[in-house]
C-alpha positions in Angstrom: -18.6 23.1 8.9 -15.8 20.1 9.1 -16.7 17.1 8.4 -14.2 15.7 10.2 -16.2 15.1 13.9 -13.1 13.9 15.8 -11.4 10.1 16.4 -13.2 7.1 17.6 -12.0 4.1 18.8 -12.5 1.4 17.2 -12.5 -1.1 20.2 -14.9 0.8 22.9 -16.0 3.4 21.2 -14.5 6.1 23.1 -14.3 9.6 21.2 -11.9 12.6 21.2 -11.5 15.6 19.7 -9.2 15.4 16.0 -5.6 16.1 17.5 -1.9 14.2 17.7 -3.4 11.1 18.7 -3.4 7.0 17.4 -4.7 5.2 20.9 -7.5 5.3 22.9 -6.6 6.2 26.7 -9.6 4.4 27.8 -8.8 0.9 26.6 -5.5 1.2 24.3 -7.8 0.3 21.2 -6.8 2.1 17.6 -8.6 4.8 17.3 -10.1 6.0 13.5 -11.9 9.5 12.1 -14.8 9.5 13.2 -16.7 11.4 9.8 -19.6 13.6 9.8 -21.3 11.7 6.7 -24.2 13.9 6.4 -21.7 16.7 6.0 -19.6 14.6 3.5 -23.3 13.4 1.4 -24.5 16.9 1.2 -20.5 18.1 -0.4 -19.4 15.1 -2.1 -20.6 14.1 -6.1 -19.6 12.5 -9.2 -19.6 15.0 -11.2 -17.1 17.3 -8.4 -14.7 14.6 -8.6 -14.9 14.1 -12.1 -13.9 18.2 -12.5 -11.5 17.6 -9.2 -7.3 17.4 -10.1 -5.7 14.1 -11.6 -4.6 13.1 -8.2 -5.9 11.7 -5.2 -7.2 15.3 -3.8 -10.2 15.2 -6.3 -11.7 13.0 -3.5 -10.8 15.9 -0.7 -14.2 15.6 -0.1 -13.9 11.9 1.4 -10.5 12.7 3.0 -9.9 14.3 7.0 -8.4 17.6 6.0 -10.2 20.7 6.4 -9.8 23.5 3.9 -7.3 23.5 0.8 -3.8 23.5 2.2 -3.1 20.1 0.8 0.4 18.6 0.7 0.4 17.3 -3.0 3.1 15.6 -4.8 0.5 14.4 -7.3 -0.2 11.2 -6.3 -2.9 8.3 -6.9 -5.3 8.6 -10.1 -3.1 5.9 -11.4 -4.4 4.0 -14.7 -5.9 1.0 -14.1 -4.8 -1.4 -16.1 -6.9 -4.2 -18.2 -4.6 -7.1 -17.7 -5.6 -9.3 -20.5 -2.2 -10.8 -21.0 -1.8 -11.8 -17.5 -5.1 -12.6 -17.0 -4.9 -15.0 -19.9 -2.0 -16.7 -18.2 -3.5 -17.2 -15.2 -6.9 -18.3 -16.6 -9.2 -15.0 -15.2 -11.2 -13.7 -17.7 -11.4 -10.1 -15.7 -8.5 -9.3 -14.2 -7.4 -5.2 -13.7 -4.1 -3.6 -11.6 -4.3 -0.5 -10.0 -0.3 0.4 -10.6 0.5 2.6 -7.8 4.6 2.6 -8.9 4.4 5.3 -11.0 3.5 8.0 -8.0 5.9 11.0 -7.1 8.3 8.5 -4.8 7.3 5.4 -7.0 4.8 3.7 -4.2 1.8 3.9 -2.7 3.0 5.5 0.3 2.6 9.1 -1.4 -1.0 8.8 -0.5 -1.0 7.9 2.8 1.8 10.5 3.4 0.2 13.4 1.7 -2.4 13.3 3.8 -0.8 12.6 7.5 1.7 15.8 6.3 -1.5 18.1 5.5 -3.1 17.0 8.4 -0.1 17.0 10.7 0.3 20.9 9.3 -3.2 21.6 10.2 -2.9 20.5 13.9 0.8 22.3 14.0 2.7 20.3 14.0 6.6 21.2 14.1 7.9 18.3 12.4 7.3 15.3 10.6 8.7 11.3 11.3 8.4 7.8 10.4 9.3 4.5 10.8 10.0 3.1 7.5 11.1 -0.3 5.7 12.4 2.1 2.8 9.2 3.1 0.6 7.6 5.2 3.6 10.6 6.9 4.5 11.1 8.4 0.6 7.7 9.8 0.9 8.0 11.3 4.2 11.2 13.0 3.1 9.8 14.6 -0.3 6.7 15.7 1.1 8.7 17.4 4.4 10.7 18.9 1.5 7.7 20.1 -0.5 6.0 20.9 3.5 9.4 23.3 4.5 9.4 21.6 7.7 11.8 18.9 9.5 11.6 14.8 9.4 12.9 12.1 11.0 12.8 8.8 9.6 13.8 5.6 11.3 14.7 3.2 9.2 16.2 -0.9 9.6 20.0 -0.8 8.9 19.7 -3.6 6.0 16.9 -1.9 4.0 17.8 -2.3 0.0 20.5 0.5 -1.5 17.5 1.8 -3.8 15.6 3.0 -1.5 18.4 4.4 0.9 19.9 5.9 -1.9 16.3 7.5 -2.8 15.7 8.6 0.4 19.0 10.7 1.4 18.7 12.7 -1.6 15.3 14.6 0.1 17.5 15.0 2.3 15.4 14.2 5.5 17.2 13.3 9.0 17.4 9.3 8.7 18.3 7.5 11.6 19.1 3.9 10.7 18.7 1.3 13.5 20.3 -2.3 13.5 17.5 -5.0 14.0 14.0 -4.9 12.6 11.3 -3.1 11.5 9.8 -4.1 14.8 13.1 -2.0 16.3 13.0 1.0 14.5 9.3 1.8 15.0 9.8 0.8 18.8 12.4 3.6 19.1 10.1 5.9 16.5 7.0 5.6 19.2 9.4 6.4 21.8 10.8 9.5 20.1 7.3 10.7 19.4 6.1 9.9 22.9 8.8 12.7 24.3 7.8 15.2 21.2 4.1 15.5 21.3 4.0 18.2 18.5 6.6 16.3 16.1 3.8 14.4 14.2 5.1 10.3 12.8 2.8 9.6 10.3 1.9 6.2 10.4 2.5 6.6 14.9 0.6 9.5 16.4 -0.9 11.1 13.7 -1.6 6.9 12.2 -5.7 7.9 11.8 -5.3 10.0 9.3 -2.2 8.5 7.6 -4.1 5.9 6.9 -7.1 7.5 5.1 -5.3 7.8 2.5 -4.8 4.6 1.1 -8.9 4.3 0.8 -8.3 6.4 -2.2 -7.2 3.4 -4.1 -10.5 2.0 -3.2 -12.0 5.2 -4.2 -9.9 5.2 -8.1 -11.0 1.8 -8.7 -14.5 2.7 -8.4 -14.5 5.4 -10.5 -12.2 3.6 -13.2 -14.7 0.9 -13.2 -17.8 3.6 -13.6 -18.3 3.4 -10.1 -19.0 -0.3 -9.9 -17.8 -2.3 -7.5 -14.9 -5.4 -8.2 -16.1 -9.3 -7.1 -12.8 -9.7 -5.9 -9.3 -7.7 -4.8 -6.0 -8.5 -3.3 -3.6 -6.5 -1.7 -0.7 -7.0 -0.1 0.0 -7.9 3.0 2.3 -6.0 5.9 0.9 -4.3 8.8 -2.6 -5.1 7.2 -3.5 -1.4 7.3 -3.7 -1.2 3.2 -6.2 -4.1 3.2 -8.3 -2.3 6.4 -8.8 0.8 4.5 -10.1 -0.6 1.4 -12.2 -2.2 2.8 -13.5 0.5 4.5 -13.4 3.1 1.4 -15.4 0.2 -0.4 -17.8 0.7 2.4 -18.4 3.8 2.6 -18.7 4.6 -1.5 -21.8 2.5 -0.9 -22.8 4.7 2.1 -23.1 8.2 0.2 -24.6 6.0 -2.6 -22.0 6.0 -4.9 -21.5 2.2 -5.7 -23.7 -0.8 -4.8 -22.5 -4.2 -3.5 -19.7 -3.5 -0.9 -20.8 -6.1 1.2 -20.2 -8.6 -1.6 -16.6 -7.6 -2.7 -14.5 -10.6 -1.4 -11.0 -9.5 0.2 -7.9 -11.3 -0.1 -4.1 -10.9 0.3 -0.9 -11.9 0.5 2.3 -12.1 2.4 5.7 -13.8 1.6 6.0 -16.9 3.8 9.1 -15.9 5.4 7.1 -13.2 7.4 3.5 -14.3 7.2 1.8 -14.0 10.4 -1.7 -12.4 9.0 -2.0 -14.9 6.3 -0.8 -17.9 8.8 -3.4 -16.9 10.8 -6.2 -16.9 8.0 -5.1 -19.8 6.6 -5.0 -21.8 10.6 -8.3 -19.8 11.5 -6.0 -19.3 14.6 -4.5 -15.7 16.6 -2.3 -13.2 14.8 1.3 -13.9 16.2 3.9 -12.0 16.3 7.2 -13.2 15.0 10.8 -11.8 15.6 12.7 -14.1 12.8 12.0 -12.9 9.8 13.1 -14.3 6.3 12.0 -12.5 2.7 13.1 -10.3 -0.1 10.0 -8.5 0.2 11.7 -5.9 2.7 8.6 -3.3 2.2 6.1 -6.7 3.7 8.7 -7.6 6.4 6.6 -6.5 9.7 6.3 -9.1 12.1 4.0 -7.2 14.4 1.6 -6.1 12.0 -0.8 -3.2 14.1 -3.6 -4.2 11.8 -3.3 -7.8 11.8 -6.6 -8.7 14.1 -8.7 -6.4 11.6 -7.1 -7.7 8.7 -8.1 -11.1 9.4 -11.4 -10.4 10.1 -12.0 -8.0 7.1 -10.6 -11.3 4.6 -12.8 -13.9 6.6 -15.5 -12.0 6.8 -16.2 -11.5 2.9 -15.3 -14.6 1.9 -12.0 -14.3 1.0 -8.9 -15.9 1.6 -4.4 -15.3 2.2 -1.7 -16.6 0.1 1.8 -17.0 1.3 4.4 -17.0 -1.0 8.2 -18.3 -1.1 11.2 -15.6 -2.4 11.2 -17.5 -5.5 7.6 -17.4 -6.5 7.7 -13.6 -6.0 11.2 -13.6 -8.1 8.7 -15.2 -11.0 6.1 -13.3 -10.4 8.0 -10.0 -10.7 9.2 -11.5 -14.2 5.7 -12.8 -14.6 3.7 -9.2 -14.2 6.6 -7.4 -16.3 6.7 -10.1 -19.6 2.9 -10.0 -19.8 1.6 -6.2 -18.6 5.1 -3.8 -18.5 4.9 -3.2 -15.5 8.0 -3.4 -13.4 6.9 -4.0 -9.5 9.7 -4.4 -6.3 9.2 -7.8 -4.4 6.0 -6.5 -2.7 4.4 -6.3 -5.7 5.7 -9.1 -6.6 4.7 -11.0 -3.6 0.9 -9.7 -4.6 1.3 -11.6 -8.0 2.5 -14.5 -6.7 -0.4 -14.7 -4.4 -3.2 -14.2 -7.1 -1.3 -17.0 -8.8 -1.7 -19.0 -5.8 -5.3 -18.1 -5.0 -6.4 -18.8 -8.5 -4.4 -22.3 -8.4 -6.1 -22.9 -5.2 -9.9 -22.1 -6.0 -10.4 -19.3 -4.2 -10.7 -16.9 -6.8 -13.5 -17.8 -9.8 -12.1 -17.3 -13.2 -15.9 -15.3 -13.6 -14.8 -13.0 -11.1 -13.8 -9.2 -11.8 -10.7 -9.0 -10.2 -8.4 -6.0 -9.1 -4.8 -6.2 -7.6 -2.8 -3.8 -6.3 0.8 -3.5 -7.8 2.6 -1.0 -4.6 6.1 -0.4 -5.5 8.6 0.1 -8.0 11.0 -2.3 -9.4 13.7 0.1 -9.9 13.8 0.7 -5.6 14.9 -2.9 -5.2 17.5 -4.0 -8.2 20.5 -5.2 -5.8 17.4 -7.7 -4.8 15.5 -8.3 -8.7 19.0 -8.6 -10.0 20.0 -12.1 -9.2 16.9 -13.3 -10.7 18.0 -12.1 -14.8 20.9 -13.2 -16.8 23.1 -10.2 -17.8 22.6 -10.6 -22.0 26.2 -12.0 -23.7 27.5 -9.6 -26.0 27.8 -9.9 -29.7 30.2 -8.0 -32.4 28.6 -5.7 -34.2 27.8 -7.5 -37.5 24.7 -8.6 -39.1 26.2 -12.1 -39.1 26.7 -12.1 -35.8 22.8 -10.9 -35.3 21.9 -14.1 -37.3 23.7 -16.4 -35.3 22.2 -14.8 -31.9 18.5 -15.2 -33.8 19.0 -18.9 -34.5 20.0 -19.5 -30.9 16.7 -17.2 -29.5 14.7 -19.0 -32.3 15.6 -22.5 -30.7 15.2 -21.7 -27.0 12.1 -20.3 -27.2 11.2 -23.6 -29.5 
């Protein structure tokens, strides 16, 4: 029996059967999977995940796909991380990361991708797209690659080298558009419009794409013996990744595997060159669109975000708050999150640190409060952007002297 019942709108309630679908013809609302959760109680346990695979398909059970022909890379059941260090610095007594950078394509994108590709696959698809600001596009073109079928990935023109570079090599077809993010996915629902059985991932098959990114909800739950954080913050682009764990917080409580969803304050954060969801938090006013966009944080820069409304609500309604941070605070906090836990994170990542900074500066996170943040990307993707921020280290001969001299000079800098 599936426990998948069909999709749902989330605006009228409308329902349809599970196909190639993202909006409700009735009213033009988003539409979601709409879960059998008897089904899922009577199937799903601790102990089956605990014997499932080290990857986010030992919650297969809590995901849309029917059977076992999964798409998997390996991604998710990523370490989360006891950030003492940084949690020292910033004055939070309990303060963990879910580091999602070290995933097949280095992001968290390999979740929501290997489930839109296994789904797409189930509902035969023919082949596989995107619109992409870099991250996205990588996964879509290893997991096509891994799937044996086509993809298409549209792409701005002025995306970083990394993650062109990375993306090319799977080989995909990537069509790169001049303007915006805004512009490619425009011309990526257009090209799916007049291919109903190519599936985009995050466009017509956008339901299930996004089920995937509860599993970080799901991981942090578990890490934390299924107990439930006071506080997380995510980052902020389309204000999908916050809408989900919300959700997947939710609906742990639901089968009865954590307590205290309700009570699990949600923030985020959005670099204030392209901040329309945290503008709007912060003004208690409308999401608005904006065309001008200004960051480093490439992955964030979405000034239409399709889950803005939601992800308002979701922060105001627990409580929680949005940062907005400037290039150079998520420069620091890049250098920050690296210095103090190892861990090397693009300017998304960065733009999340910078914001838990901020929120902590500004009250609204308690220092009592069990905190988890999620780190999205990898550094490496975006070094033509990290670069400018580090000195390039002056070479020395190679002589012990020479050493000495280079200690005393370290010695009385960092005095």
């Amino acid at each position: 029996m599936s426990k998948v019942i069909g999709l749902k709108c989330r605006e009228c309630g409308a329902e349809y059967e599970a196909g190639i679908q993202n909006t409700c013809y009735e009213c033009f609302g988003p539409l979601e999977v709409h879960y059998d959760w008897d089904e899922i109680q009577d199937t799903a346990s601790k102990e089956k995940i605990a014997r499932g695979p080290p990857s986010i398909w030992r919650y297969a059970d809590l995901l849309p796909i029917d059977g076992t022909n999964y798409v998997d890379l390996g991604s998710g059941y990523n370490k989360l991380h006891h950030a003492k260090n940084l949690g020292k610095e910033l004055g939070l007594k309990e303060l963990y990361i879910l580091d999602d950078s070290v995933n097949p394509t280095n992001s968290f994108k390999d979740r929501v991708t290997s489930v839109a590709v296994s789904k797409a696959l189930e509902l035969g698809a023919t082949a596989i797209g995107c619109a992409s600001t870099g991250n996205l596009a990588s996964a879509v073109g290893a997991h096509a690659a891994k799937a044996g079928i086509p993809a298409y990935v549209f792409i701005p023109s002025s995306i970083e080298t990394g993650k062109i570079t990375q993306m090319l090599t799977y080989d995909p077809n990537v069509i790169a558009v001049d303007g915006t993010y805004d512009d490619a996915n425009r011309l990526a629902s257009e090209v799916a419009d007049q291919n109903p059985d190519w599936a985009f991932v995050n466009i017509n098959v956008r339901p299930y794409y996004t089920e995937g990114s509860r599993t970080l909800a799901f991981e942090t739950a578990e890490q934390l013996g299924w107990n439930a954080p006071d506080h997380i913050v995510a980052p902020l682009g389309s204000g999908a990744l916050l809408c989900a764990l919300t959700r997947g917080y939710k609906e742990l409580e639901k089968i009865g595997f954590i307590d205290g969803s309700s009570c699990i304050r949600i923030s985020g954060s959005q670099p204030s060159g392209c901040s329309p969801i945290s503008t709007a938090v912060q003004n208690d006013t409308e999401v608005i669109p904006i065309r001008e966009l200004d960051t480093i944080a490439h992955s964030l820069a979405i000034g239409n975000p399709a889950d803005g409304y939601y992800a308002k609500q979701a922060i105001q309604t627990s409580g929680g708050y949005a940062a907005s941070v400037t290039n150079e605070e998520i420069l620091e906090a890049i250098r920050l999150l690296a210095s103090t836990e190892g861990i090397f994170t693009e300017p998304a990542g960065g733009t999340t640190v910078a914001g838990l900074k901020s929120l902590v500066e500004s009250g609204h996170i308690d220092p009592d409060e069990r905190t988890v943040v999620y780190v999205t990307g990898n550094g490496l993707k975006a070094q033509d952007t990290i670069a400018g921020a580090v000195e390039r280290p002056e070479s020395i001969k190679p002589s012990y002297s020479e050493f000495t001299k280079k200690l005393n000079n370290i010695t009385k800098t960092n005095n």
